[in-house]
Each structure stands twice: as structure tokens, then as C-alpha cells.
C-alpha positions in Angstrom: 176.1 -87.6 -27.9 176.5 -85.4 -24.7 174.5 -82.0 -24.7 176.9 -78.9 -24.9 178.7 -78.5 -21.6 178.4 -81.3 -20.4 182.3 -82.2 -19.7 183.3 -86.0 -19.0 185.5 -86.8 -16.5 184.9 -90.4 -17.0 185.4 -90.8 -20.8 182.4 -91.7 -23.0 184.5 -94.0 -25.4 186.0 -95.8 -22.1 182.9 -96.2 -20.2 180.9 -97.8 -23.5 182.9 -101.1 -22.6 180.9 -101.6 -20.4 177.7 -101.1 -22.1 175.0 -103.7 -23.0 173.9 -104.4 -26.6 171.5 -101.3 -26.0 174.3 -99.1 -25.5 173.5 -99.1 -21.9 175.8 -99.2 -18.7 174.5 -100.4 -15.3 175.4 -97.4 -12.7 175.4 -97.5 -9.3 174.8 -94.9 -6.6 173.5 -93.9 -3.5 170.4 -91.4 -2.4 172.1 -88.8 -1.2 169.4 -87.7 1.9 169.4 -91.7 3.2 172.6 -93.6 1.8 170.6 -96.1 0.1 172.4 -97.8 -2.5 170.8 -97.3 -6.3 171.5 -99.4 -9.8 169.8 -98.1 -13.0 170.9 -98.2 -16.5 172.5 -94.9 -18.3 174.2 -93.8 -21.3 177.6 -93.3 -21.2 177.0 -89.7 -22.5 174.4 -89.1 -20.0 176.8 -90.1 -16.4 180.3 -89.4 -15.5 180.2 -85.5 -16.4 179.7 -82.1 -14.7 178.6 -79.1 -16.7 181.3 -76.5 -17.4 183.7 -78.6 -15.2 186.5 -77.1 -17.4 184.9 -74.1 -18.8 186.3 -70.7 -19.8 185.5 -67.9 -18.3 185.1 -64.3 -19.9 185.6 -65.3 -23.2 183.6 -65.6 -26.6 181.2 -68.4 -26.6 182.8 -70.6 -29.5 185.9 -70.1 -27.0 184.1 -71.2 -23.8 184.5 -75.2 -24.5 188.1 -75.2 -25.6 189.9 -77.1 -22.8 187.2 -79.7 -23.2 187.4 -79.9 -27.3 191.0 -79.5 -27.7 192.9 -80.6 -24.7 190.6 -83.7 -23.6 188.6 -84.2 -26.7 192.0 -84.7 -28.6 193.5 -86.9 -25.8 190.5 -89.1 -25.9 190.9 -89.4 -29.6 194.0 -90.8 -29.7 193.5 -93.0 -26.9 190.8 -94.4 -27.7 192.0 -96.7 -30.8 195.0 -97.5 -28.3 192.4 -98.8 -25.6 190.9 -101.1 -28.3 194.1 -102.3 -29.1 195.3 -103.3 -26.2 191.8 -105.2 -25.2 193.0 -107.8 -28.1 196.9 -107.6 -28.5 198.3 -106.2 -25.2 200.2 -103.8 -24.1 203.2 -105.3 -25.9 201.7 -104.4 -29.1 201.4 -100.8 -28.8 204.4 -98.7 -30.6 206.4 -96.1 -29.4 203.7 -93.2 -30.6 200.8 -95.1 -28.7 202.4 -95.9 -25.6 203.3 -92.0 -25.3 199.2 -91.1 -26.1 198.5 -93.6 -23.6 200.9 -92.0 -21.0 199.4 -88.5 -22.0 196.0 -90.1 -21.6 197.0 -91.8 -17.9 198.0 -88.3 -16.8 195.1 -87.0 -17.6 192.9 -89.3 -15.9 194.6 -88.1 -12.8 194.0 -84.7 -13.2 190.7 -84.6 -14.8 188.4 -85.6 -12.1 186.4 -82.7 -10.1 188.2 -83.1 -6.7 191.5 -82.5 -8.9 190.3 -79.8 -11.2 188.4 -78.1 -7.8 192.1 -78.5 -5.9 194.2 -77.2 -9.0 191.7 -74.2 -9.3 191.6 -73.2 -5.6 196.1 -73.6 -5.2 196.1 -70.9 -8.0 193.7 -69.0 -7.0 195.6 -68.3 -3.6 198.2 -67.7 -5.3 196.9 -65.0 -7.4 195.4 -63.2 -4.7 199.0 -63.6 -2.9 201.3 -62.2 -5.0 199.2 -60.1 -7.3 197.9 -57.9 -3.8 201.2 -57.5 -2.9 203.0 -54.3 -2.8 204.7 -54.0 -6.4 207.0 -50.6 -7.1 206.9 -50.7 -10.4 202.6 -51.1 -10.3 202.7 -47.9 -8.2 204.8 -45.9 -10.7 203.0 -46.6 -13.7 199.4 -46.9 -13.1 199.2 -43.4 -13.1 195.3 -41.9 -11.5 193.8 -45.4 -11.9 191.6 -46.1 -9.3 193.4 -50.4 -8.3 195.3 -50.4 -5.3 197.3 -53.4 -6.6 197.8 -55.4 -9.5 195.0 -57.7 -8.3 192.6 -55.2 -8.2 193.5 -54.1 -12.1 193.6 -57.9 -13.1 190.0 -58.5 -11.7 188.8 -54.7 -13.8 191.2 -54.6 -17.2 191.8 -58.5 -18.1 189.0 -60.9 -15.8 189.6 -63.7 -18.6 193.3 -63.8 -17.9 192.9 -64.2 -13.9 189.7 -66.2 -14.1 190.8 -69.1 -16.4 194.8 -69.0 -15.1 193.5 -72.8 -13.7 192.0 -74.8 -16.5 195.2 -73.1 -18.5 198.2 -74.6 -16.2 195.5 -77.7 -16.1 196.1 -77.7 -19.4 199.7 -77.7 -19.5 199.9 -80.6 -16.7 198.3 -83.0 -19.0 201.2 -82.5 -21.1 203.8 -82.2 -18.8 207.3 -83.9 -20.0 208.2 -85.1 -16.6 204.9 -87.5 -15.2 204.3 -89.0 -18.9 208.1 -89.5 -18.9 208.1 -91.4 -16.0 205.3 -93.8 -16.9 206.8 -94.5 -20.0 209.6 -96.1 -17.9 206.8 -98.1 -16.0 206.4 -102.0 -16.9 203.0 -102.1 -18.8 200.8 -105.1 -18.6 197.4 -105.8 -19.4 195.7 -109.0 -17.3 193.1 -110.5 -19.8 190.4 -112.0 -16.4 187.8 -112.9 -18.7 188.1 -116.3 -16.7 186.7 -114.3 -13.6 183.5 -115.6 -12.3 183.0 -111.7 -11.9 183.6 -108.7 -14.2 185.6 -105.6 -13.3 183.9 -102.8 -12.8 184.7 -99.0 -13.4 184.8 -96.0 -11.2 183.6 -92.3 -11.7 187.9 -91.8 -10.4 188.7 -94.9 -12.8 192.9 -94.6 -12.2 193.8 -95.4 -8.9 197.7 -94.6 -8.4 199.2 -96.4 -5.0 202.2 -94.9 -4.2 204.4 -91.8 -5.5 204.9 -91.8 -9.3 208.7 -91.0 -8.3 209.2 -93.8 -6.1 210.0 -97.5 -6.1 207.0 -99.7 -5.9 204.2 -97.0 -7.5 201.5 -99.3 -9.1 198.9 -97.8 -11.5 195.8 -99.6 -12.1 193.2 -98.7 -14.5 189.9 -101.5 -15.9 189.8 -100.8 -20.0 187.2 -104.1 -20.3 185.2 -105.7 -18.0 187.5 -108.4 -18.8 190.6 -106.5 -19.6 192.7 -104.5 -16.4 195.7 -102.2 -17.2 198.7 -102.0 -15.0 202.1 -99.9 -14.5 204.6 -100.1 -12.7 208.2 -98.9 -11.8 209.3 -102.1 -10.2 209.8 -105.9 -11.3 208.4 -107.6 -8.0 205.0 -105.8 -8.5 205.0 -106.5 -12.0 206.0 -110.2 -11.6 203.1 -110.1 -8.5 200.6 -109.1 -11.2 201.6 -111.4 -14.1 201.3 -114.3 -11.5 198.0 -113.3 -9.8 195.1 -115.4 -10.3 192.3 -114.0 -12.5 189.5 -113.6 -9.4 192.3 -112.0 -6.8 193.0 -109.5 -9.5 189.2 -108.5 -10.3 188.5 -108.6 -6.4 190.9 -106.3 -5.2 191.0 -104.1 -8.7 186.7 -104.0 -7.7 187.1 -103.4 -4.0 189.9 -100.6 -5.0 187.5 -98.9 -7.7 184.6 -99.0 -5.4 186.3 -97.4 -2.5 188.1 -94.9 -4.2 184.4 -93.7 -6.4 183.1 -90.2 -5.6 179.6 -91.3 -6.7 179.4 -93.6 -8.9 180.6 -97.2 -10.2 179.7 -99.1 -13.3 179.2 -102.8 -14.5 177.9 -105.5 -13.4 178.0 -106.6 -9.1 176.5 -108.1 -6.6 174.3 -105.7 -4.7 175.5 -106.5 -1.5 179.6 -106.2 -3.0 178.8 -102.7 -4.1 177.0 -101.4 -0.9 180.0 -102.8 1.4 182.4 -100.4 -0.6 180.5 -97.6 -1.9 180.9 -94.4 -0.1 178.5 -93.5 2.2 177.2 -89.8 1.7 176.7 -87.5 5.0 
């Protein structure tokens, strides 16, 4: 079990397909002062998070872990039983209610991931401090002797909680959004069993990788559920036809190269040393 605050990006029930009979996965890194590349064994609860990521700010402290309980904890529950499933049946098998928790749960591995949650937090930021220090008429007529030049300036004094958390709430409301989890509902769904693969697939700390716009032909999504299990989408029949018809070792060598370049820090499973260093991001 994680410690309190600790919020998961990388889903604990996803990542522990890849653990050992110990409960362990192998993780991979680099030292961030020299670029060496590192492998040690971790917990699934113990990798893949950042504290507070999508904490609450100004609020009572039974409040501050909300978006992480209720709005990721609840996706992650019903995905997680849909994940299983589809390791042994498919994605043919799921029904109309799974396939829409699994949408739900696609869109939110796009938007959960620091760089996403930093980038949704900063756009509304702006745009607070935009509008909300902006000469308003009707903010000059009512506010009477208080001290705020603007509305921004009473935000930040009379309701901090409001303006502080404005991010993690339309965050919030995007993992839900009709339109995106529409779409991929429309997508071909396939899942390539490659236990046949000399090598396993491996998982990334940003395990979706998208290619292409989700509103255009040819959009593929890609995300490993198994070491020997890969989930695909897609909007278009050649792609999907592609995939159904690529060989088990093309499939987890490009899914592996893909999930290695596109890793922020980390990867999981197991590799060849010298595979993982090729791809891995190099650090500054």
C-alpha cells in the first residue's frame, strides 16, 4: 500500500503485471548527475508516483486527497477487472459498460502524467491571472472600500481554494469529458497476445503513447497491459489490419523502443541492458 500522498501516475494495479512472484518489478533509470543507466527491483506502490501531484489546496485535510480517491482511485477500480479480462478473453469480450471504463481509463492515462498535470495547471493559471486582473465595471461598483484592485486580487484574499485548485478541478472534468472517450469508443480495439516473443514488453512511467491526433484518420493508441499482452486503438482499418498481421517480435520491438523513448524516468520489466540504455533518455 502507497503512504498517504503519494499519487500514482503509473497505476499500482497495472504496473503489478509486471511483478515477480515477490511482488517485485525490475525498474530502470538513470543517475541523474552522470546519465548512468540503473536496474533495481521496487514495489509497484513504492515507483511511478509524485507526492501531492494532484492535491488540493486550502482545503480541510480529509478533503486534500479527493481528486486522487475519487476521480483516479474510482477509475482505477473499474479498470482494473477490465485489464484482467482482456489479458485472457480480448478485447472482444468486454461489454458495452467496460469498453466505456476502459475509454475513461485511456483518457486518463493521457492526462494524468506530471508533464500533463504541470501543462493543464500552468494554461489555467494564465488564464486566471488574465482575465481575473482585468478591468471589470461591475468589480469596481460593488466592492465598496475593500482594499483588491481587481477581482484577482479578492480571489487570492476572500476564496484562495477556489483559484488555487481551479486546475486539478477542470483536470477532473477532462477525464470525463464526453467527446475524447466518445471517440475512442469508435476506435478498432485489439489486444496482440506476444507471449511467443523472445522478449517481453515492457512499461513506461508515460505508459499510453498516442501517434497521431485522436480526431484524425490514422491515430493509433498503444498501451502494454502484460508483458505478454499489448493493447491497441485505432480509427482506421489499414492500421488495424497492420497490427493484427504483425509478427509477435516486430510488435514488442517497436511497442519497447516506443515506451522507452517516450519514459520521463523510468521503464519496467525485463531488457537487455544495452536495449534500455540506447533508448532511455538521457538527463542534462
Amino acid at each position: 500500500m502507497s503512504k498517504d500522498g503519494d499519487h500514482h501516475y503509473v497505476p499500482q494495479f497495472h504496473l503489478r503485471r509486471w511483478a515477480d512472484t515477490a511482488g517485485y518489478v525490475t525498474q530502470w533509470g538513470r543517475i541523474k548527475h552522470n546519465g548512468k543507466l540503473t536496474r533495481k527491483a521496487v514495489a509497484p506502490a513504492a515507483t511511478g508516483y509524485v507526492p501531492g501531484l494532484y492535491a488540493l489546496e486550502h482545503v480541510p485535510a480529509d478533503k486534500v486527497h479527493l481528486v486522487e480517491e475519487r476521480v483516479f482511485g474510482f477509475v482505477d477500480d473499474k479498470a482494473a477487472p477490465i485489464l484482467e479480462k482482456m489479458v485472457v478473453q480480448g478485447a472482444k469480450s468486454l461489454s458495452i459498460e467496460e469498453r466505456y471504463w476502459w475509454a475513461v481509463y485511456l483518457n486518463a492515462a493521457l492526462l494524468r502524467v506530471p508533464h500533463v498535470v504541470a501543462s493543464i495547471s500552468k494554461r489555467i493559471e494564465e488564464m486566471q491571472q488574465k482575465i481575473l486582473s482585468e478591468p471589470d465595471a461591475d468589480f469596481d461598483a460593488a466592492k465598496g472600500s475593500a482594499p483588491e484592485r481587481n477581482l484577482l486580487e479578492w480571489a487570492q484574499n476572500h476564496a484562495p481554494s477556489a483559484l488555487a485548485n481551479s486546475g486539478m478541478e477542470i483536470l477532473s472534468k477532462m477525464i470525463g469529458e464526453r467527446r475524447p472517450i466518445e471517440r475512442l469508443l469508435s476506435f478498432w480495439w485489439t489486444v496482440r497476445d506476444v507471449r511467443n516473443s523472445s522478449r517481453p514488453l515492457m512499461l513506461g512511467d508515460d505508459p499510453l503513447e498516442r501517434i497521431g491526433d485522436l480526431y484524425r484518420p490514422k491515430c493509433l493508441i498503444n498501451l502494454p497491459i502484460s508483458p505478454g499482452h499489448a493493447f491497441f486503438a485505432t480509427n482506421t482499418r489499414s492500421v488495424a489490419d497492420n497490427i493484427a498481421q504483425m509478427p509477435d517480435r516486430r510488435v514488442v520491438n517497436a511497442t519497447n523502443i516506443s515506451t522507452i523513448s517516450t519514459a520521463k524516468k523510468f521503464v519496467y520489466g525485463d531488457a537487455d541492458p544495452s536495449f534500455v540504455d540506447r533508448y532511455l533518455l538521457r538527463t542534462e
